[in-house]
N, C-alpha and C positions, 0 to 999 in steps of 0.2 A: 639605421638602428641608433637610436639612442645613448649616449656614453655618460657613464659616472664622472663625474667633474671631479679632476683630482687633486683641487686647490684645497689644502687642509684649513679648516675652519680656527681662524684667531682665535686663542685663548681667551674665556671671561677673565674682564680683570674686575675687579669689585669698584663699587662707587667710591670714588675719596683715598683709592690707594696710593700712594708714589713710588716709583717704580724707580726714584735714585737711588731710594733702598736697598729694593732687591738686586740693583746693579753693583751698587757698594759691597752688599754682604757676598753678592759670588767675587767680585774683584779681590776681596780681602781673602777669600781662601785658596784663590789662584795666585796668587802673590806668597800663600804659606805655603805652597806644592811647589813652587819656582823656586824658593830660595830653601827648600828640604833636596830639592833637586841638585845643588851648587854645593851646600855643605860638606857631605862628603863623598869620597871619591872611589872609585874601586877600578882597578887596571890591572894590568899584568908587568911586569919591570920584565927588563931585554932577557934575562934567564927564565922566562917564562912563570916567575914563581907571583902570588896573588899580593896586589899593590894596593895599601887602604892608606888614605890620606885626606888630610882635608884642608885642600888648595885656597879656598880665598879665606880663610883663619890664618893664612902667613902673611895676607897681601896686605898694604895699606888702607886700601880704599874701603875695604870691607866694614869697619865701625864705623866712617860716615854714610855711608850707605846704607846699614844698618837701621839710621834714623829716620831713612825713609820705606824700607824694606818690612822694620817690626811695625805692620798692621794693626796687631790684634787691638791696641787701644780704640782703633775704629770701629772693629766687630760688636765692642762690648758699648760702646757709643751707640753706633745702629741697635743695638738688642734696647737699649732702656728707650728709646725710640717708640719700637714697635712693642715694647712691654705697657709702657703707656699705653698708648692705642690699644691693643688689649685689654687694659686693665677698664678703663674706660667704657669699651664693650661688653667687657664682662657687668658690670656694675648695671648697663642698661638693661643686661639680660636677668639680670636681679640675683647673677651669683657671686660667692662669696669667694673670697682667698684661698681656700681650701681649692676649690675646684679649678680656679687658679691656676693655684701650684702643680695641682695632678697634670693639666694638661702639658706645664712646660717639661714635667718631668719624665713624659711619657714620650713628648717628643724627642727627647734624649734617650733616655734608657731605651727605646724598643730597636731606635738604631746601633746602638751601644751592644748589645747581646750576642747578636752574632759575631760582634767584631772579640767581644770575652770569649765568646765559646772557642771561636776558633784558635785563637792564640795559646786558651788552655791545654787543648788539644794537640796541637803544631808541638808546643812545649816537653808534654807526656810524650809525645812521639821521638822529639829529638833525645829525651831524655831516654828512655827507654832501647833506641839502637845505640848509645854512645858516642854521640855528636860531640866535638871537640870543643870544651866548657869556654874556654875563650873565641869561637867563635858564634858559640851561641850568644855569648854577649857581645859580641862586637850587632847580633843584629838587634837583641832585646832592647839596646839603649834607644836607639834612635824609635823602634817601634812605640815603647813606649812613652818617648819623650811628646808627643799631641797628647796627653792621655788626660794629661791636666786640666786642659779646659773643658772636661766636663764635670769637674764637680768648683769651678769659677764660673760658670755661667749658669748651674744648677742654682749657687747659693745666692747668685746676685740675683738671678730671676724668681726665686722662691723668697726672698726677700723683698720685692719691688713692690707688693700694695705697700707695705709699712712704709717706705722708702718714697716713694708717692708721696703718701700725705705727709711728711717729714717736709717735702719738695714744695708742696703746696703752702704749709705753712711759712717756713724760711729755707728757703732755697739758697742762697750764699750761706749759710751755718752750715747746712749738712756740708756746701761742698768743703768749708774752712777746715769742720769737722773733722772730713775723710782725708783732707789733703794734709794737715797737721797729724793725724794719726798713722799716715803713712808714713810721715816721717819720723814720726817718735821712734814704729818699730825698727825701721833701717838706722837710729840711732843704735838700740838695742841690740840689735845684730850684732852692729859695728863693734859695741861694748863687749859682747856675749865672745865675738871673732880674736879682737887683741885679747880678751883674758884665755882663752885656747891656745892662742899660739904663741902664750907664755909656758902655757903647758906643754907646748907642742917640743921645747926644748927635753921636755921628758917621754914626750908620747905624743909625735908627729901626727900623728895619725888622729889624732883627736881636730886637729884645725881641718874645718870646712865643715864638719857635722852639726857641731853646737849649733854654728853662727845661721846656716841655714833652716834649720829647723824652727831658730827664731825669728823666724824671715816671713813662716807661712801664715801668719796673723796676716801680708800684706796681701793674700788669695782676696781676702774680702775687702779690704780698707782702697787698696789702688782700684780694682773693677767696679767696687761700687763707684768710685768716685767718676769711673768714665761711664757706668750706665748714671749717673745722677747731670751730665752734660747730656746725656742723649733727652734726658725729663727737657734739658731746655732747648735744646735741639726742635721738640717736638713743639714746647711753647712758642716758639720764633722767633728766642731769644738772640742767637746769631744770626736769623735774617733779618733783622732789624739792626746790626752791625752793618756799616759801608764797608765799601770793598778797603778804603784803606786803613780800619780798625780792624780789619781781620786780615787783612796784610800786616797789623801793627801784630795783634796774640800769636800768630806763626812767629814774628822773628824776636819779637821778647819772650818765647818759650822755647824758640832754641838758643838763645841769650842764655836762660838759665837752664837749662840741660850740657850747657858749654862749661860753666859754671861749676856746676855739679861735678862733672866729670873729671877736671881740672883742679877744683881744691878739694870735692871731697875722697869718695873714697869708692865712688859708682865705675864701672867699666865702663869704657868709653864707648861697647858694642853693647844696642840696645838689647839685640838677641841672648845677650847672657845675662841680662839684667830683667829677663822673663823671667827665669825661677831661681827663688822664689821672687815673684813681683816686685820691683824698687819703686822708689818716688818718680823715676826720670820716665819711668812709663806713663805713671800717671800724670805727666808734666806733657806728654807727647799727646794726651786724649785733648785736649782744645785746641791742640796746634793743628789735629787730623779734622776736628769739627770745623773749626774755621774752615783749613782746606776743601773738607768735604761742600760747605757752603755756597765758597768763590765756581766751585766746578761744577754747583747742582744745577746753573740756569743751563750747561751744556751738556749737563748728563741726562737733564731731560729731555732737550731736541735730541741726541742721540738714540733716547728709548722710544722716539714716538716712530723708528724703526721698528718695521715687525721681524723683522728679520733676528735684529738685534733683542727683541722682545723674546721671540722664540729660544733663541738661545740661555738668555739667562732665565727665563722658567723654566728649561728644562735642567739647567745645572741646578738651579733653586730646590728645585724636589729632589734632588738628591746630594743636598749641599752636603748633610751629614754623612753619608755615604763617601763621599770624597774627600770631606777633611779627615772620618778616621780610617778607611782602609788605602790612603795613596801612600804610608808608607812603608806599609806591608809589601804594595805594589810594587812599589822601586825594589824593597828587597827581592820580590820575588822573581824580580826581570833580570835583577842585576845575577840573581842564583841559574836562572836559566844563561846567561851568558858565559859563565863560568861552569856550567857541563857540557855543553857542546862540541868546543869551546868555540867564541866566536871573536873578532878581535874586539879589542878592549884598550884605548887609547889612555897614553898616562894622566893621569888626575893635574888637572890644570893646565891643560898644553893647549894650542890653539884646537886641535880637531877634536879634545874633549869637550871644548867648549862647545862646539859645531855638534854635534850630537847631545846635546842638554835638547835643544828643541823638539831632536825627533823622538827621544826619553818621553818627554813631557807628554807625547802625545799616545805611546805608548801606555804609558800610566794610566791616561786618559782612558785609553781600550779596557782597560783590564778592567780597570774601576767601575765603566760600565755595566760590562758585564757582571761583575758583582751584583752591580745593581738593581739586577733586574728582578735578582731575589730579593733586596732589602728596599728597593722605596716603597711598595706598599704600608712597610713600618715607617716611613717617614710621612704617612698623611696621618691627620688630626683626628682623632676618636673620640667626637662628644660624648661625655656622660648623659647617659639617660635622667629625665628626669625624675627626681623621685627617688635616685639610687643613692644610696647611705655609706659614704668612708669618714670615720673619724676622726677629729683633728691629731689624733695619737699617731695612729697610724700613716697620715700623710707627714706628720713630722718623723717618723721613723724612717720611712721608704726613702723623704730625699735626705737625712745624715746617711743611709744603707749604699746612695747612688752616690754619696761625695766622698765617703770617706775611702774608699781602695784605690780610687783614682788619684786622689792625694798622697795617697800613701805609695804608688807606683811611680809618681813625679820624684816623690822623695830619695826610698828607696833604690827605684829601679823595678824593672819589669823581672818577674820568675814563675816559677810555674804554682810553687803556693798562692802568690798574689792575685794571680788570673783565675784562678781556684776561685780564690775569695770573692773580687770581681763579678763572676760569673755569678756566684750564688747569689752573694748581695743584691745584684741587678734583677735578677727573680724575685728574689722575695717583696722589692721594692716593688715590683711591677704588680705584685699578688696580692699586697696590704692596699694598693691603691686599684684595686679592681670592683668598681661599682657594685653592690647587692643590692638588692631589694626588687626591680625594675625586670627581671630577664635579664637576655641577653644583650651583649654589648650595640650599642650602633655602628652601623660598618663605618670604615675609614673615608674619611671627605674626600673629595678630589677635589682638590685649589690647585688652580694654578701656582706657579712661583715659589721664594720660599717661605720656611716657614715665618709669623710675625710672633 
């Protein structure tokens, strides 16, 4: 008898793709699952009562490590990469900015929805049986705390044809530009910070709202300035650096992230210098490009593994799937640990460490399974052609998809806000819904993630 052969057939990989990309972009959000993993801690203390702490925030090592731990200037690096490249493509395909923008915003918001609805939902529930208010917050923060980067890589990416030809034109102006305007605003801050907490002698409470609020002009000015490295990234402009000029931009950019941190007025942990966005981030996206450079001749022997291929296509289709439900996941494991009850080792001890791995892997499962309801919505839905969305309306959908995420970074995660959220990310989805054409075209299968 004859048998089916049950060697799975390699994934197509498209003509002309690099696949250090798609290695990078899943590395970078396995590295924010790791260190969301480490942050904080949950145990039991010897009288059995519940132990929340956050073990390497006391530790020294934590802010130097931090500088190589906060990734995301590389994420946003790789996106202006692959925004390029798309853009590029699009232009061959003879479409325009608009269509553009729908596609990148769709590849966010359709995986974004579920992760709104549920939370709305979870929230009404806890609210509705009288869940104990400080422990609701103790899990909103951190759930919320990923929340941001979708409407920072919404704005940079709905902005990148413009950013493009800006790049094309004079590409060291935009970057002086973006890099001087970063810092004006973390001037501003700074200014906005000490005049509050002159007031703060009357009304404490006012220091830390101003100064951050003033902060969030750096959403756009710090990310653009690392998708505007990825433009040369993608030119070859750093592979055209020797290895020891980019040995040189690593260590004169932690030269002056040392600098920084030291006379001015930056945390010396980059992670806290995420939000709202500082300069020292945007000082750390050439240091990770360079990096990324020196390790691409090796990431790509690495990928010419199918093995190793396999795996990061399959975390790539469901990148956004595990950057925004992994920390639902931790809470949700960490909640099952705590009914059972099962032991729960104290926050920062040798054997808490020793169980971070088998967590992770954990996370892992769950996440999965999520997923198998939501990567569908992470493959690509060409507009048909012929089909009619507005430049109004595609301008409404993505301020609709940026602003509650902003506003939950800011704020904090509640049950209004996910409300808001959830609607917003509808509507946005429904303003940018092709007419004219029928129906939609079904969702692509690509391998890997998205570009």
């Amino acid at each position: 008898m004859a048998t089916a052969s049950t060697t799975s057939p390699r994934p197509a990989i498209p003509a002309g793709r690099d696949l250090t990309l798609d290695l990078a972009r899943v590395a970078c959000v396995l590295v924010v699952v790791f260190v969301h993993l480490v942050l904080v801690g949950v145990g039991r203390s010897p009288d059995g009562s519940i132990l929340i702490a956050s073990p390497v925030t006391e530790t020294r090592w934590v802010a130097p490590a931090s500088w190589i731990a906060e990734i995301m200037p590389l994420f946003f690096v790789v996106g202006g990469f692959a925004a390029r490249t798309g853009w590029a493509s699009a232009q061959r395909r003879g479409e325009d900015a608009g269509r553009f923008i729908r596609s990148r915003l769709a590849r966010l918001a359709r995986p974004a929805l579920p992760l709104f609805a549920f939370l709305a939902v979870a929230l009404l529930v806890v609210k509705l049986i009288g869940v104990d208010p400080a422990l609701v917050t103790a899990v909103e923060v951190p759930v919320g705390s990923v929340l941001w980067f979708l409407g920072a890589y919404m704005l940079v990416q709905a902005l990148a044809p413009w950013m493009i030809r800006w790049h094309e034109r004079s590409p060291w102006l935009a970057l002086g530009v973006l890099l001087a305007a970063a810092f004006a605003v973390d001037i501003v801050r700074l200014v906005v910070g000490i005049w509050t907490l002159g007031l703060g002698r009357i009304a404490p409470e006012g220091y830390g709202v101003g100064d951050e609020l003033f902060g969030l002009p750096n959403i756009a000015f710090v990310w653009l300035f690392a998708q505007q490295l990825g433009f040369c990234l993608k030119d070859g402009w750093f592979d055209r650096l020797s290895r020891w000029w980019l040995l040189g931009v690593i260590a004169i950019g932690f030269a002056v992230i040392g600098a920084l941190v030291t006379f001015g007025s930056y945390s010396t942990s980059m992670l806290t210098n995420q939000w709202p966005p500082t300069a020292p981030l945007a000082v750390l996206a050439p240091i990770q490009a360079a990096a990324f450079t020196l390790l691409r001749p090796l990431l790509a022997v690495l990928m010419r593994r199918p093995a190793l291929q396999a795996v990061v296509f399959l975390a790539g289709s469901r990148l956004m799937t595990i950057y925004l439900w992994h920390v639902t996941a931790i809470v949700a494991l960490t909640g099952v640990q705590l009914l059972l009850p099962l032991p729960m080792p104290v926050p920062g001890s040798a054997s808490w460490w020793l169980t971070r791995p088998l967590l992770m892997i954990a996370v892992f499962a769950v996440v999965w399974v999520i997923s198998l309801g939501t990567v569908r919505l992470e493959r690509p839905r060409p507009e048909p052609e012929g089909s009619r969305v507005g430049p109004a309306a595609t301008v409404a959908a993505v301020a609709l998809f940026i602003l509650p995420s902003v506003a939950i970074s800011a704020y904090g995660l509640d049950l209004p806000l996910a409300l808001i959220a959830t609607a917003c990310t509808i509507l946005a989805l429904l303003l940018t819904t092709p007419r004219g054409t029928g129906q939609l075209a079904r969702p692509a299968r690509i391998s890997g993630a998205a570009g």
